[in-house]
C-alpha positions in Angstrom: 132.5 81.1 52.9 134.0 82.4 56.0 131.3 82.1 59.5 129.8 85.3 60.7 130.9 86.6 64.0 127.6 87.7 64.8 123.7 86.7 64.5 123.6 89.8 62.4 125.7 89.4 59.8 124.6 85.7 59.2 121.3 86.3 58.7 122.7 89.1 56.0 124.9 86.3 54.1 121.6 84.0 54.6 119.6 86.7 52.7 122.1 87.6 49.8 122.7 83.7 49.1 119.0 82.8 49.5 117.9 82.2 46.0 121.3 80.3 45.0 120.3 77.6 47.6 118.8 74.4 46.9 115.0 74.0 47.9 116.0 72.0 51.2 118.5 74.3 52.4 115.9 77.6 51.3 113.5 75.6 53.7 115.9 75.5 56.8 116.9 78.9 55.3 113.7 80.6 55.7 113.0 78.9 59.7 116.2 80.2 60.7 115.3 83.5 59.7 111.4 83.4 61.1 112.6 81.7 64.1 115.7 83.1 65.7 114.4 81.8 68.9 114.1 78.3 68.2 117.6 78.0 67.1 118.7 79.6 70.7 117.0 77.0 72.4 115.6 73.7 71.1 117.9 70.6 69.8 118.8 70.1 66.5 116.3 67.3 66.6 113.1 69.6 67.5 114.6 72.0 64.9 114.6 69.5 62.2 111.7 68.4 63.2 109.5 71.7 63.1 111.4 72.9 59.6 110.8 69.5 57.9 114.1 68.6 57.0 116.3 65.6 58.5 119.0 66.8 60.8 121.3 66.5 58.3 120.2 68.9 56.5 120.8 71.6 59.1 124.5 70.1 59.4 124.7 70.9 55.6 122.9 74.4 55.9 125.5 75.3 58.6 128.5 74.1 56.7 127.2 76.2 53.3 127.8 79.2 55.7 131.4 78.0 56.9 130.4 76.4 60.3 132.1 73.2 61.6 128.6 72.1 63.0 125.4 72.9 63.3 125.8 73.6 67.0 128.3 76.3 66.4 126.2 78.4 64.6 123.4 78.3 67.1 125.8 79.7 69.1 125.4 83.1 67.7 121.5 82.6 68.3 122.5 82.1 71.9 124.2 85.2 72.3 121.6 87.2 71.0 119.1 86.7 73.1 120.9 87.0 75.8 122.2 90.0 75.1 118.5 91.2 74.2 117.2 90.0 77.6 117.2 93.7 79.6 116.9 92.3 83.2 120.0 90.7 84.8 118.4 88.3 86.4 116.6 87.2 83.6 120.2 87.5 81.4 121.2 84.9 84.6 118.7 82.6 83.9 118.8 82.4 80.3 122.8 82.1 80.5 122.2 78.7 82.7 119.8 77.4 80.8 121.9 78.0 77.5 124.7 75.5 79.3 124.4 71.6 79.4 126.4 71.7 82.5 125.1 73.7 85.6 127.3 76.6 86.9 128.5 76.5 90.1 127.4 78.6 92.6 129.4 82.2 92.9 130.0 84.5 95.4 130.2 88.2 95.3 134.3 88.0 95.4 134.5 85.0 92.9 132.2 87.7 90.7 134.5 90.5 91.2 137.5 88.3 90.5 136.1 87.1 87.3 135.3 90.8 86.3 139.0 92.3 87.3 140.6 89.3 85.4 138.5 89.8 82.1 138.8 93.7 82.3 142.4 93.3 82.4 142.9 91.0 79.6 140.0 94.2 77.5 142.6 96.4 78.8 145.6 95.0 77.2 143.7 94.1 74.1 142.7 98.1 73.7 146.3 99.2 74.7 147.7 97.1 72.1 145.3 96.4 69.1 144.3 100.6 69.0 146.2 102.5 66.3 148.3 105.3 67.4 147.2 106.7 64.0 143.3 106.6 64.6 144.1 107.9 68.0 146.0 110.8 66.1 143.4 111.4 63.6 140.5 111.2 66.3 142.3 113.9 68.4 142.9 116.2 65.5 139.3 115.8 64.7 137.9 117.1 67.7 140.5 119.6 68.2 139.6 121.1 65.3 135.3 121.1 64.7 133.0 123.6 65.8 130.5 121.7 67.4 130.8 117.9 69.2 127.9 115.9 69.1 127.9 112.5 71.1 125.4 109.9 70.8 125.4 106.2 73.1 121.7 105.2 73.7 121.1 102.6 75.9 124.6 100.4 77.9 126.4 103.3 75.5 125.2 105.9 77.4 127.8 106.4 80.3 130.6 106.2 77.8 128.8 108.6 75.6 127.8 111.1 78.9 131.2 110.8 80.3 133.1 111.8 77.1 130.6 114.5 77.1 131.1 115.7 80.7 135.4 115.2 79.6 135.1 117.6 76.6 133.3 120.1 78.4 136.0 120.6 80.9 138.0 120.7 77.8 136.3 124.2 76.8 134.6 122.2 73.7 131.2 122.9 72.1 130.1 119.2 72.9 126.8 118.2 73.2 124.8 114.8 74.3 122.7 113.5 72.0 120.0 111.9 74.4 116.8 111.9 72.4 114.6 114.1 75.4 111.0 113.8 74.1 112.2 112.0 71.3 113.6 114.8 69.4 116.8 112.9 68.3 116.9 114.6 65.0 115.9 118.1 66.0 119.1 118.1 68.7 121.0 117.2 65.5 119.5 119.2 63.4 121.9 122.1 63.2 125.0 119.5 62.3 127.1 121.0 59.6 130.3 120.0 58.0 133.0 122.0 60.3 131.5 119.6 62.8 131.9 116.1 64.0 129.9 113.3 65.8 131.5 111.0 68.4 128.5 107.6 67.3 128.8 104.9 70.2 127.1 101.9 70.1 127.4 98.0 70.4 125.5 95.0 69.5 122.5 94.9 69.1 123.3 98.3 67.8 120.7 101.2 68.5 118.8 101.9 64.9 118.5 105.6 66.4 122.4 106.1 66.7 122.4 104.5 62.9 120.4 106.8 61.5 121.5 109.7 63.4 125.2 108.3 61.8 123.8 108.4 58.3 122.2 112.3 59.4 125.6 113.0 60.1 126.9 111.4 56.8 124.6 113.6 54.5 125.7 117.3 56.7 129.0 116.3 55.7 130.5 116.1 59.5 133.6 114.4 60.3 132.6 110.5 62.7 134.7 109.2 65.3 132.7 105.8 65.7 132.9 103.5 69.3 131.8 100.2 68.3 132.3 96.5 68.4 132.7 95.2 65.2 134.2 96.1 61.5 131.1 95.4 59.9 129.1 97.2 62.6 126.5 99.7 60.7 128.2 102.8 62.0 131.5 101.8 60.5 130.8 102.5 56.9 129.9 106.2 58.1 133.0 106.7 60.2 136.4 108.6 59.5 137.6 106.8 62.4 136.8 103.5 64.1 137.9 102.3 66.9 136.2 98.5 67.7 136.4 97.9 71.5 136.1 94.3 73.1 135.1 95.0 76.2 135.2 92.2 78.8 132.6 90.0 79.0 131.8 87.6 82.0 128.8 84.8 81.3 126.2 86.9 80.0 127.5 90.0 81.6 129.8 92.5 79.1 131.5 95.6 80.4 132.2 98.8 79.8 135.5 99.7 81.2 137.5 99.3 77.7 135.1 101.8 76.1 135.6 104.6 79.2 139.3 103.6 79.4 139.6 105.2 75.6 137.5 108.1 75.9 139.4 109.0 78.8 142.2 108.8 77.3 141.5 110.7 74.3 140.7 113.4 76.5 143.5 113.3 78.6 145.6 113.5 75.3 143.7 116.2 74.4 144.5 118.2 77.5 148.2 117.8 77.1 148.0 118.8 73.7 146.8 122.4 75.1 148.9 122.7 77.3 151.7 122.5 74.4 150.5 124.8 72.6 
């Protein structure tokens, strides 16, 4: 079995391969699944300890899911809390404790520098990994609907408000999805099938932008998905996917990747009328 990339989609293989465990490995099974954060944060000792399996067990558990090591797979437990922690300061914290050796101090610059150098390295990534042919395809897509509708809830929001603000200028019928008195669905509600959805979202993925997705799905409009992964939930609704990986410093991910391809989607799209 090949390892997850993400806490998600482990604990999705854990589920499906459940009842083809044996009883130990069910045991550790169902404690890494009731206690997520336990795994982030206590030693493989205290784990084994408060499942009621030796240690080796968990080493076995972790290799049935193609880990090297126990350790390794905690390592997706890490991330996620981090990334679930909604105060920076707190994200800080939890990012020191998470590290066996302490972090040096940094200053503002030393921060920035760390930023550009990781931005640049997202930059090239996009620049090089994206398909000309999905940028095609996205293009003709919204050059051709009725209606835009954009959705990014939460860190998605900028990109999401920005492409928005880009297509307007662009004399397109787009409109931001942003759930005002929680009327997500009713903003939606007149999505048809000569129209398309821009979905952007990251993990820990928004359910609202999933289910708007699957709204979409069932109107028959064409999806131009900004995500992070190929097994995110938004993919399997998509016509086109683009998966961004956007720079990430400690605990600290940006968004610069995500606004750098907008951007340049609408750019692309001006030139285009201008050709024509």
């Amino acid at each position: 079995m090949i390892a997850a990339a993400t806490l998600s989609e482990l604990q999705e293989q854990i589920r499906l391969e459940y009842s083809g465990l044996s009883k130990r490995l069910q045991q550790v099974a169902k404690y890494v699944l009731d206690n997520p954060n336990d795994i982030a944060l206590e030693t493989v000792a205290i784990i084994a300890q408060k499942a009621e399996v030796p240690p080796s067990t968990l080493i076995r558990f972790a290799s049935a899911f193609g880990f090297s090591g126990f350790n390794e797979m905690k390592q997706l437990f890490r991330n996620k809390i981090v990334e679930e922690t909604s105060s920076y300061t707190d994200r800080a914290r939890i990012h020191k404790q998470l590290h066996t050796e302490p972090l040096a101090p940094e200053s503002p610059k030393q921060i920035l520098q760390e930023f550009a150098n990781a931005n640049s390295q997202a930059m090239n990534f996009l620049a090089n990994q994206t398909s000309e042919h999905d940028l095609n395809s996205a293009i003709d897509i919204l050059q051709s609907c009725e209606n835009i509708y954009l959705i990014g809830l939460r860190r998605s929001f900028s990109v999401a408000s920005y492409f928005t603000y880009a297509l307007r200028h662009l004399n397109k019928r787009a409109f931001l999805i942003d759930g005002l008195g929680g009327m997500y669905e009713e903003q939606l509600s007149m999505i048809g099938p000569n129209d398309a959805i821009v979905a952007i979202s990251f993990s820990p993925y928004a359910n609202e932008t999933v289910a708007l997705s699957e709204v979409a799905s069932k109107a028959g409009a064409k999806q131009i998905v900004i995500t992070d992964s190929q097994v995110s939930p938004l993919a399997a609704f998509s016509d086109v996917s683009f998966v961004i990986k956007e720079a990430k410093v400690d605990a600290f991910r940006s968004q610069s990747a995500s606004l750098c391809l907008v951007q340049s989607i609408a750019v692309a799209m001006a030139i285009n009328n201008e050709h024509e």
